[in-house]
N, CA, C and O atoms as a GROMACS GRO file, in nm:
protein
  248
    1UNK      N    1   0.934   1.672  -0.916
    1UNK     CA    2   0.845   1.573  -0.858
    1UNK      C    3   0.868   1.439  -0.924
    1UNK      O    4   0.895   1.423  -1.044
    2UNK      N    5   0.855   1.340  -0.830
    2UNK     CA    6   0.870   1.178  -0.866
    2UNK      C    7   0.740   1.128  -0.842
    2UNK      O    8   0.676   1.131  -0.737
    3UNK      N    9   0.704   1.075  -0.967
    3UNK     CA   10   0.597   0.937  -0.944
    3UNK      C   11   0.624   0.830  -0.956
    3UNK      O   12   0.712   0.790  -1.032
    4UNK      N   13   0.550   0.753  -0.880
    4UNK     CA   14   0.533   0.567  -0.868
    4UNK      C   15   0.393   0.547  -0.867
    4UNK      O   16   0.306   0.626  -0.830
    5UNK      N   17   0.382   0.435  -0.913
    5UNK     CA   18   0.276   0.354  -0.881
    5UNK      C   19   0.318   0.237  -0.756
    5UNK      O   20   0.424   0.173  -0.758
    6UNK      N   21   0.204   0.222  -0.642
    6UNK     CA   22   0.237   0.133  -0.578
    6UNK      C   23   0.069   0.077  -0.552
    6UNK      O   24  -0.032   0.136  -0.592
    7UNK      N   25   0.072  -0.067  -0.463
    7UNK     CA   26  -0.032  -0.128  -0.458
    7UNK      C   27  -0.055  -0.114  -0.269
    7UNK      O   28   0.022  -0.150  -0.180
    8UNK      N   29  -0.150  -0.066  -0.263
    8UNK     CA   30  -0.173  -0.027  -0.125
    8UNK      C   31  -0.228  -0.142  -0.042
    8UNK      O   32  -0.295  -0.222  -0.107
    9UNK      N   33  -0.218  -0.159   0.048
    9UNK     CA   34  -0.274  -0.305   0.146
    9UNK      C   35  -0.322  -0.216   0.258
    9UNK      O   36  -0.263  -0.130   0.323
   10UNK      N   37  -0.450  -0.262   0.261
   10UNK     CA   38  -0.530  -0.160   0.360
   10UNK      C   39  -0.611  -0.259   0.472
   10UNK      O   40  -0.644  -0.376   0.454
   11UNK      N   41  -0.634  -0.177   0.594
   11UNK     CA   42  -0.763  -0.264   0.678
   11UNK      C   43  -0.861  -0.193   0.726
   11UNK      O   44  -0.846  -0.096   0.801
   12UNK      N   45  -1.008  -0.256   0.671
   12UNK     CA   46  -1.071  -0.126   0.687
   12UNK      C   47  -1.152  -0.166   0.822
   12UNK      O   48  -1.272  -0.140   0.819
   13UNK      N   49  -1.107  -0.220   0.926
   13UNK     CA   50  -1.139  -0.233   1.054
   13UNK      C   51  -1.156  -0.041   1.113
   13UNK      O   52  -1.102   0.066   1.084
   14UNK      N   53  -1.305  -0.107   1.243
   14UNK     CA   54  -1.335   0.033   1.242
   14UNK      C   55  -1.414   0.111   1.176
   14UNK      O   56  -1.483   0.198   1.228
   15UNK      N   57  -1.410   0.083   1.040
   15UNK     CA   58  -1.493   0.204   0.922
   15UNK      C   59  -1.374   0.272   0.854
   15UNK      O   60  -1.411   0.330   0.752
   16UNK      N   61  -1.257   0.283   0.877
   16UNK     CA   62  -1.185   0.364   0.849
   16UNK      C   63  -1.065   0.304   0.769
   16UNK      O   64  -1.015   0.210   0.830
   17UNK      N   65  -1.015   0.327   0.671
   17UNK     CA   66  -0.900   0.256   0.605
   17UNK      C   67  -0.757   0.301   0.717
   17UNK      O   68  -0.718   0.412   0.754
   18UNK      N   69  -0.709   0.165   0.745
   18UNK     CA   70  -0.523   0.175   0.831
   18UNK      C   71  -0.423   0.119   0.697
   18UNK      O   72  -0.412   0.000   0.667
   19UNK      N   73  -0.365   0.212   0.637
   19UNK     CA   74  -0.279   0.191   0.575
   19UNK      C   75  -0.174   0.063   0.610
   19UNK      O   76  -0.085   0.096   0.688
   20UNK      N   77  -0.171  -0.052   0.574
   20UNK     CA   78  -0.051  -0.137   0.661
   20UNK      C   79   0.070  -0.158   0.551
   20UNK      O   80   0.175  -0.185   0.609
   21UNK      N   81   0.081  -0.153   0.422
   21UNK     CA   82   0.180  -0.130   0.390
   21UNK      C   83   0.169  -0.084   0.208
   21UNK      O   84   0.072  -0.137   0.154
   22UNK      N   85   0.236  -0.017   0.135
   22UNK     CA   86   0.274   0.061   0.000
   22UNK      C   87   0.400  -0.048  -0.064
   22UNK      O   88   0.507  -0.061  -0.003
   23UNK      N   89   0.369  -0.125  -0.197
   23UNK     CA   90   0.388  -0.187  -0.239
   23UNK      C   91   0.456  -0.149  -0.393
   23UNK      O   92   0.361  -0.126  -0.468
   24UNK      N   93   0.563  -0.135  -0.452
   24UNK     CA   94   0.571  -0.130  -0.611
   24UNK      C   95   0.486  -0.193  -0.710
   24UNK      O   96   0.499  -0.315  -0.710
   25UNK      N   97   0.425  -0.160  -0.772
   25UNK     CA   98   0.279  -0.239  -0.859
   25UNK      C   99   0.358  -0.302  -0.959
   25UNK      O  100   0.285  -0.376  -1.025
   26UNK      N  101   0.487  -0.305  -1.001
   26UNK     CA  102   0.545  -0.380  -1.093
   26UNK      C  103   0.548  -0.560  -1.061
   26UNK      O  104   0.592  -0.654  -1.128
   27UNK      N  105   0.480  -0.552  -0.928
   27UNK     CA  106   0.585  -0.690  -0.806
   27UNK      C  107   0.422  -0.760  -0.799
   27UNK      O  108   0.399  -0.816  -0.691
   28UNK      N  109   0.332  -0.763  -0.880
   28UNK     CA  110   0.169  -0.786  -0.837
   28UNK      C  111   0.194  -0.903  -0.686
   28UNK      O  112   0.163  -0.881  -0.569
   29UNK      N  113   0.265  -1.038  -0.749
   29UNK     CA  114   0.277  -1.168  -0.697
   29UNK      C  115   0.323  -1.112  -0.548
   29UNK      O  116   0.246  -1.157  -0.463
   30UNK      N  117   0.416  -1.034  -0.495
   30UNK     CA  118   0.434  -0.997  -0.382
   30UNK      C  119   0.364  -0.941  -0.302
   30UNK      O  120   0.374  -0.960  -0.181
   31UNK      N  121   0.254  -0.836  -0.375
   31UNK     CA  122   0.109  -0.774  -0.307
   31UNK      C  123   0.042  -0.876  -0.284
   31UNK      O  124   0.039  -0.911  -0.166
   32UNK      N  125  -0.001  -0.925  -0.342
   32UNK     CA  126  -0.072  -1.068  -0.345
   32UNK      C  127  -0.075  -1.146  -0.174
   32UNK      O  128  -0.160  -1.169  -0.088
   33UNK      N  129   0.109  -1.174  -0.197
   33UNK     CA  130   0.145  -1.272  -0.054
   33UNK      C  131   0.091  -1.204   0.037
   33UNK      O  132  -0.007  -1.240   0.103
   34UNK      N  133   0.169  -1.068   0.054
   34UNK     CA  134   0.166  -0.909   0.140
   34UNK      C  135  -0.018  -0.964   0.193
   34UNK      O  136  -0.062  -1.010   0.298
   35UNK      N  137  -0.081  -0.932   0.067
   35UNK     CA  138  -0.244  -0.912   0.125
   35UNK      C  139  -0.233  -1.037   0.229
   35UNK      O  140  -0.229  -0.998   0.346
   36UNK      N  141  -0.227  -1.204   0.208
   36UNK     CA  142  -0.277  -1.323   0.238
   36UNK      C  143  -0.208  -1.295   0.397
   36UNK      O  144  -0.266  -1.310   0.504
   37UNK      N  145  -0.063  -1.250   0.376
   37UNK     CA  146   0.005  -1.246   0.517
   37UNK      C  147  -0.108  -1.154   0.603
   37UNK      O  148  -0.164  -1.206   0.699
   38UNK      N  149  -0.129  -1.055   0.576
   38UNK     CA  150  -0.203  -0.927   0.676
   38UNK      C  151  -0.293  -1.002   0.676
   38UNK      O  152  -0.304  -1.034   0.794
   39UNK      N  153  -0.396  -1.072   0.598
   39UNK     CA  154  -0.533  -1.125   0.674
   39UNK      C  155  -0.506  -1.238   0.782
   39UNK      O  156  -0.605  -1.299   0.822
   40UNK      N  157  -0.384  -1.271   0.833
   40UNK     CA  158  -0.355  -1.395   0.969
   40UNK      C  159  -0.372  -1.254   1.072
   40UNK      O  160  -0.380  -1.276   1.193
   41UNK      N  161  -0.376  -1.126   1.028
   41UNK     CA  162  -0.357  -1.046   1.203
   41UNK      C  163  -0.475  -0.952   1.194
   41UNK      O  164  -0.522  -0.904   1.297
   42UNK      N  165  -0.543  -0.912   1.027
   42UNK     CA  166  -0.615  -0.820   1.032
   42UNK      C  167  -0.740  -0.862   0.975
   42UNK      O  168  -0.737  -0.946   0.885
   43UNK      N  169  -0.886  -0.801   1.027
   43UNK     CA  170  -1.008  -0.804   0.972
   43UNK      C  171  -1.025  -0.719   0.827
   43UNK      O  172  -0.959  -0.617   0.810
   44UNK      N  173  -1.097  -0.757   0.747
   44UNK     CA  174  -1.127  -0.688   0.621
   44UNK      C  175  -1.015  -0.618   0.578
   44UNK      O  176  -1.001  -0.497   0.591
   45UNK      N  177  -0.919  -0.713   0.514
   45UNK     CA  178  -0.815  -0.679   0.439
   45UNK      C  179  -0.832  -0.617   0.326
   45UNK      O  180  -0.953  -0.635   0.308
   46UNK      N  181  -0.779  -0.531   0.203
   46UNK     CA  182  -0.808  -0.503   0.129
   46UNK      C  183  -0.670  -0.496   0.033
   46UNK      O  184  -0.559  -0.518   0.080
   47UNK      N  185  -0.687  -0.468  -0.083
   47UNK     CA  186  -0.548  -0.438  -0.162
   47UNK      C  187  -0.608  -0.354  -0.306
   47UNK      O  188  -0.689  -0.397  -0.388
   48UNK      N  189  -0.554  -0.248  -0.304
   48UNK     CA  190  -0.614  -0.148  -0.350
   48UNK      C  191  -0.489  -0.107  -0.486
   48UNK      O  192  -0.416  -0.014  -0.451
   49UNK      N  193  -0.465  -0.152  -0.596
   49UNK     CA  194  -0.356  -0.148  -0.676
   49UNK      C  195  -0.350   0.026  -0.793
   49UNK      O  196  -0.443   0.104  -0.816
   50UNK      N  197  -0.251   0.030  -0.825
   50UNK     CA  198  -0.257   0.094  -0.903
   50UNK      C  199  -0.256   0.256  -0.875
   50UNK      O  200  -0.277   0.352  -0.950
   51UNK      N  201  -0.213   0.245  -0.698
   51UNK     CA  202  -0.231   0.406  -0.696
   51UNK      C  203  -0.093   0.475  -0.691
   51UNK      O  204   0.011   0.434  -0.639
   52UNK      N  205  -0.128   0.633  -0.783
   52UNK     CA  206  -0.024   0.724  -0.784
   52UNK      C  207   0.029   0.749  -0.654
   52UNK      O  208  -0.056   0.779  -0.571
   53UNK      N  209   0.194   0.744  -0.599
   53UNK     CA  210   0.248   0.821  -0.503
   53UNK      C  211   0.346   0.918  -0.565
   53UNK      O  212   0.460   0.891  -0.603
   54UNK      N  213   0.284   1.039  -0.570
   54UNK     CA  214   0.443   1.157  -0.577
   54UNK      C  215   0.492   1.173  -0.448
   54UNK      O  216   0.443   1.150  -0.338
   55UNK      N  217   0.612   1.224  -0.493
   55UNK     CA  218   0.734   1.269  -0.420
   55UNK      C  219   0.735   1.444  -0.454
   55UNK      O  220   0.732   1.462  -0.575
   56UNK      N  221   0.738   1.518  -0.409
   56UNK     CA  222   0.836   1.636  -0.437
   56UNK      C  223   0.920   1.666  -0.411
   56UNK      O  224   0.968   1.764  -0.467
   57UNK      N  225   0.991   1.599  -0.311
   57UNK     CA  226   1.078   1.609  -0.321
   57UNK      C  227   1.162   1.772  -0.175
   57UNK      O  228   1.251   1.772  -0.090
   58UNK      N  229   1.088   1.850  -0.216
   58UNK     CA  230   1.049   1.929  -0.097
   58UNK      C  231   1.148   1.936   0.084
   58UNK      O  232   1.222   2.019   0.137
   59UNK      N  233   1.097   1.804   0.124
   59UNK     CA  234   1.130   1.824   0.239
   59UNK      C  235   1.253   1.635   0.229
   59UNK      O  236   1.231   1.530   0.290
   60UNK      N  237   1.349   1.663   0.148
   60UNK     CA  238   1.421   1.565   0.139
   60UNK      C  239   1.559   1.645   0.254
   60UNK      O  240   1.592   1.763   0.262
   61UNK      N  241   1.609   1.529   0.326
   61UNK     CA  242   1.720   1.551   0.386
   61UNK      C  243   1.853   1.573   0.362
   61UNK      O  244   1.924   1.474   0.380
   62UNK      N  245   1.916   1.688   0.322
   62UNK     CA  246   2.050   1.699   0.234
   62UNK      C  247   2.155   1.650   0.366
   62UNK      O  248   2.276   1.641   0.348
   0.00000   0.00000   0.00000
């Protein structure tokens, strides 16, 4: 198994979080833009940093 940390950009239009894009948390300044860009198309933007993504790796394509 592989971990990352990435910074999540979310919209919680609806009630419901829409994932709009998974970010490397090393890059803050680029989440940052990422968030400012998504609020020109989306309501209640959010940016949610610091979360674990594993991999297992599992169902990789040989």
């Amino acid at each position: 198994m592989t971990h990352t940390t990435v910074d999540v950009i979310c919209s919680m239009e609806g009630g419901f979080p829409i994932i709009l894009e998974a970010i490397d948390s090393e890059n803050i300044q680029l989440s940052l833009d990422r968030q400012e860009y998504y609020k020109k198309y989306y309501k209640d933007v959010h940016l949610f940093g610091g979360i674990t993504l594993i991999k297992d790796g599992q169902n990789d394509d040989k």
